[in-house]
N, C-alpha and C positions, 0 to 999 in steps of 0.2 A: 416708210420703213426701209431697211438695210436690211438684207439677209431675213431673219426670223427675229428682226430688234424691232421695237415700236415704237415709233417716231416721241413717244415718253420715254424710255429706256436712253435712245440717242441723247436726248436732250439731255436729259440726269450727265449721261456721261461726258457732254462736251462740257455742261457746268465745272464736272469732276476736274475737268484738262486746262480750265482756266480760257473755255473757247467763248468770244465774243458771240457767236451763231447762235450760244443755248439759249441766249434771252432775248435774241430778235423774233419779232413777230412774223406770223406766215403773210407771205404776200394771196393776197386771193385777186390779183389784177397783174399785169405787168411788170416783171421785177427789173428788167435789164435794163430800162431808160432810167436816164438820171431825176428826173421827178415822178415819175411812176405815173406821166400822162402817155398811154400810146393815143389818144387825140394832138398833143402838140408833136408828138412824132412824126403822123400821117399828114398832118396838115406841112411842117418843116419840112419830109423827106419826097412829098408828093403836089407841093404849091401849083395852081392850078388845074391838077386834075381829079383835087378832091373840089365836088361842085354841089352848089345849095338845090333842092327840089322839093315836089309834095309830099305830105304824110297825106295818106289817104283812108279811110275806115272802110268795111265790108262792103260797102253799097258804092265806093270809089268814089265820093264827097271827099274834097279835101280839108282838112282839119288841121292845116300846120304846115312848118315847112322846115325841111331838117339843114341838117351842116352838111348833109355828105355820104352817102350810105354807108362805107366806111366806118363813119363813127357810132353805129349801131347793132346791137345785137338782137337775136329771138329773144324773146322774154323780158327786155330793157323796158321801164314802166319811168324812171328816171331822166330826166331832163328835155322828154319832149317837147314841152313848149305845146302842148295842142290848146286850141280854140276849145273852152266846151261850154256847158249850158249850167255854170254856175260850181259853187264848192260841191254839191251834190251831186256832182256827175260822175256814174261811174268811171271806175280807176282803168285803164285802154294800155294797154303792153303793144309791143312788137312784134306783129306776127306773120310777118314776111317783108323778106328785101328783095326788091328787082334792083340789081347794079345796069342791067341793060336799059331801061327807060326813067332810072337815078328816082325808087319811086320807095318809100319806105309803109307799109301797108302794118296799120293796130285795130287790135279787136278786142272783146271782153278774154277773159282768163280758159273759158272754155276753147277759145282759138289756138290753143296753146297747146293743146294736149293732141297728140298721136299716137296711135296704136303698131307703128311699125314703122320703117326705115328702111332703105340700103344703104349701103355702105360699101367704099372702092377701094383698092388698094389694099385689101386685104394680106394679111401678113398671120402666121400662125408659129406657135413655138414647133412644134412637129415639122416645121419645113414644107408641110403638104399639106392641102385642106380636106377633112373629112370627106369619106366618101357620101352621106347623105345629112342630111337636116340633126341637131343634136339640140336640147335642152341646154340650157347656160344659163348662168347667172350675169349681166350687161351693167357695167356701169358706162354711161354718158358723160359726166362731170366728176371730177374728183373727190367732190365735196357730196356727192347723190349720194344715196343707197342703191345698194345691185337690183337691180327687177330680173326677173324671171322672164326665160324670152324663147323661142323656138329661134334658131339660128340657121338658115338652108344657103349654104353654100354654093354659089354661082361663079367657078370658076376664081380670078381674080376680087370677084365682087364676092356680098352676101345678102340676103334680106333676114330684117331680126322683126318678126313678130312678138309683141311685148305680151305678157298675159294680162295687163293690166297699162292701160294709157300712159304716156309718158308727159312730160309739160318739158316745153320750149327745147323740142331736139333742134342743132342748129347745123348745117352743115358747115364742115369743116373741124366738128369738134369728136374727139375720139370715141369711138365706141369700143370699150375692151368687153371679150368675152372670156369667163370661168367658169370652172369644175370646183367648185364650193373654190379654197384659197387657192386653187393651183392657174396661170394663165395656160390659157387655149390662143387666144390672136385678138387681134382687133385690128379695125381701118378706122378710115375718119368717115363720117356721114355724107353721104352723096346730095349735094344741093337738088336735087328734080324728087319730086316725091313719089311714092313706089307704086 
């Protein structure tokens, strides 16, 4: 959205202006590389220090071996490559990367889910953070629905208590907090869990 227009509104009106943008489609991955791979990015802009290692499951059996921690996200179910025990084996996501021992760790769908976070680098529209703990509405992902979150303010940092589990929070990835449509702040998700 722009201002109080909604991303239909915009569109109507860039069609109206004769604008190329109204009928391109929304990027939901990387828009700024010219093929819209950031794998041939990292791999081109970091040759040799993206490096191959284990996928490993719960019990630390290795079950695969990836391209590069890099090239993986929390929640990623696509293009692992794992070892498994037939069509019938349950479907295994992403649910933790060590960059320090280059290890990429998948579990079933319940591995996924979290009931809270911190979050650093905290930034709030008011300039100053709350004096205590405040109810918010948290979106994670652009594309989420807002969850319902107790939000307690530590300083530069926050932890956001969710009312309800969240699936594949990833560090690094924004967490905004609101007061129904209005922003309050948000940081990005703190890699170490709380």
């Amino acid at each position: 959205p722009i201002g109080d227009w909604s991303k239909t509104r915009v569109r109507e009106h860039a069609a109206a202006l004769g604008l190329v943008t109204a009928l391109k489609p929304e990027s939901q991955d990387i828009c700024f590389v010219a093929d819209g791979s950031y794998r041939s990015l990292l791999k081109d802009r970091f040759d040799g220090r993206v490096r191959r290692g284990p996928i490993v499951d719960e019990s630390g059996a290795v079950v695969g071996e990836h391209d590069g921690v890099a090239m993986y996200t929390i929640g990623q179910r696509s293009g692992l490559r794992l070892q498994t025990a037939g069509p019938a084996a349950a479907p295994r996501y992403v649910s933790g990367i060590d960059a320090t021992s280059n290890t990429v760790r998948v579990g079933g769908p319940e591995r996924l889910l979290r009931s809270s976070c911190r979050v650093e680098d905290v930034r709030y529209v008011a300039g100053r953070s709350p004096s205590g703990p405040f109810k918010a509405k948290v979106k994670v992902r652009s594309h989420a629905p807002e969850a319902e979150a107790l939000v307690t303010p530590l300083g530069d940092r926050a932890r956001i208590d969710f009312d309800q589990p969240q699936r594949a929070l990833a560090p690094g990835q924004a967490a905004v907090f609101y007061d129904d449509d209005r922003l309050i702040g948000g940081g990005p998700i703190a890699a170490d869990d709380v």
